[in-house]
C-alpha positions as CSV (number, residue, x, y, z in Angstrom):
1,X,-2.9,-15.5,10.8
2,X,-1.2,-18.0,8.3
3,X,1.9,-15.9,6.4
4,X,2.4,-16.8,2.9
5,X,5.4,-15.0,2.4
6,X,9.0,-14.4,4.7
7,X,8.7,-11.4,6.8
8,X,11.9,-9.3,8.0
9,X,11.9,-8.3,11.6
10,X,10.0,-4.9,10.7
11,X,7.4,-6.1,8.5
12,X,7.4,-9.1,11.8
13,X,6.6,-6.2,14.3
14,X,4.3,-4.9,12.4
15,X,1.9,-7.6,11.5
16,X,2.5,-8.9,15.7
17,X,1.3,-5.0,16.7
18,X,-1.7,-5.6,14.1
19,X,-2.3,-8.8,15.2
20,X,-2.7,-7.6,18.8
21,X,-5.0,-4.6,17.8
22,X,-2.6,-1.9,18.5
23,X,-2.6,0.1,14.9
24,X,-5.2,2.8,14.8
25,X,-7.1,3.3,11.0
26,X,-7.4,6.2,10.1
27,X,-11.0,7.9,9.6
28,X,-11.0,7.8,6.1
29,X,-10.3,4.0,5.4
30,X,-13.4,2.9,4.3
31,X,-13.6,5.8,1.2
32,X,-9.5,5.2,0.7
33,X,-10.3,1.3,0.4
34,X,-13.1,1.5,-2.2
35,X,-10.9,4.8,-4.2
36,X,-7.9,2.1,-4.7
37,X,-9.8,-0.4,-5.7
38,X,-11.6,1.8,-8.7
39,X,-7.7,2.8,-9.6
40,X,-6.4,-1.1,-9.1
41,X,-9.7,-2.0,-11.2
42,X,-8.8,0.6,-14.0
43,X,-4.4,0.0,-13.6
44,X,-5.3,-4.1,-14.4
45,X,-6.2,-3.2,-17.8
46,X,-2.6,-3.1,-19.3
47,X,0.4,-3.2,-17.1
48,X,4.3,-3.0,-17.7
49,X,7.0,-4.0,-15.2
50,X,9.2,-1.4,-14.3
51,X,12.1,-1.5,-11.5
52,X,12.3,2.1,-9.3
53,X,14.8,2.3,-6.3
54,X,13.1,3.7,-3.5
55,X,15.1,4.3,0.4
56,X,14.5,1.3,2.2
57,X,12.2,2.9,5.0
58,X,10.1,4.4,2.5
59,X,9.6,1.0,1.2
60,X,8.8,-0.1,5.0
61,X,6.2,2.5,5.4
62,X,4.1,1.8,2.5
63,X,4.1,-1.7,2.9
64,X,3.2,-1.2,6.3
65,X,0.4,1.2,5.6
66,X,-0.6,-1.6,3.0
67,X,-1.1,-4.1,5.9
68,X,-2.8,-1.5,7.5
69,X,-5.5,-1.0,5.0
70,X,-5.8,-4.5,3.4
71,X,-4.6,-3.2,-0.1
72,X,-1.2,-5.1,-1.6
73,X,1.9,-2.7,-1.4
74,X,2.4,-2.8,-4.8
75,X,-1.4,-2.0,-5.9
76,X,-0.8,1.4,-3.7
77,X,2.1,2.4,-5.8
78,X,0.0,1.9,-8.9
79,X,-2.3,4.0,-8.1
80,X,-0.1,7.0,-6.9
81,X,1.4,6.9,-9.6
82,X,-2.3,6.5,-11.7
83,X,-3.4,9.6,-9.7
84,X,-0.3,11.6,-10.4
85,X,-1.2,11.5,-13.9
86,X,-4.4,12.5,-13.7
87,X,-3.6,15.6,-11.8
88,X,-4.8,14.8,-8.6
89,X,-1.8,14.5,-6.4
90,X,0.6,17.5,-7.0
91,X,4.1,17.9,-6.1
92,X,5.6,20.5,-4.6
């Protein structure tokens, strides 16, 4: 796989354990996939850059879970937060 971008060691292991088949999907990918995109589809109307500190492992997760599913890191963000608005993810 040719990288485009510099990968920390983390980010390094996890493509390598992709790369070698190792990462399980979950059953729901397919349905996820095509969810994001409606929500990436309906965020690329009109955006505005914002800059949010997150911990540095959370960060790590989601961008591993990105690789995992074949949707950019920062596209999942944007549609948490989308879906938070609209009610459909609740905190507790």
């Amino acid at each position: 796989m040719k990288q485009t971008m510099k990968l920390d060691a983390y980010e390094q292991d996890i493509l390598d354990r992709f790369d070698r088949g190792e990462t399980v999907s979950s059953e729901n990918t397919k349905e996820f996939t095509a969810r994001m995109k409606d929500y990436i589809n309906f965020t690329q109307k009109s955006k505005k850059s914002i800059s949010v500190r997150v911990p540095e492992n959370d960060l790590y997760d989601i961008k591993r879970k990105s690789i995992e599913i074949g949707i950019p890191y920062q596209n999942i963000i944007q549609s948490l937060i989308h879906s938070f608005n609209q009610g459909k993810i609740k905190l507790s």
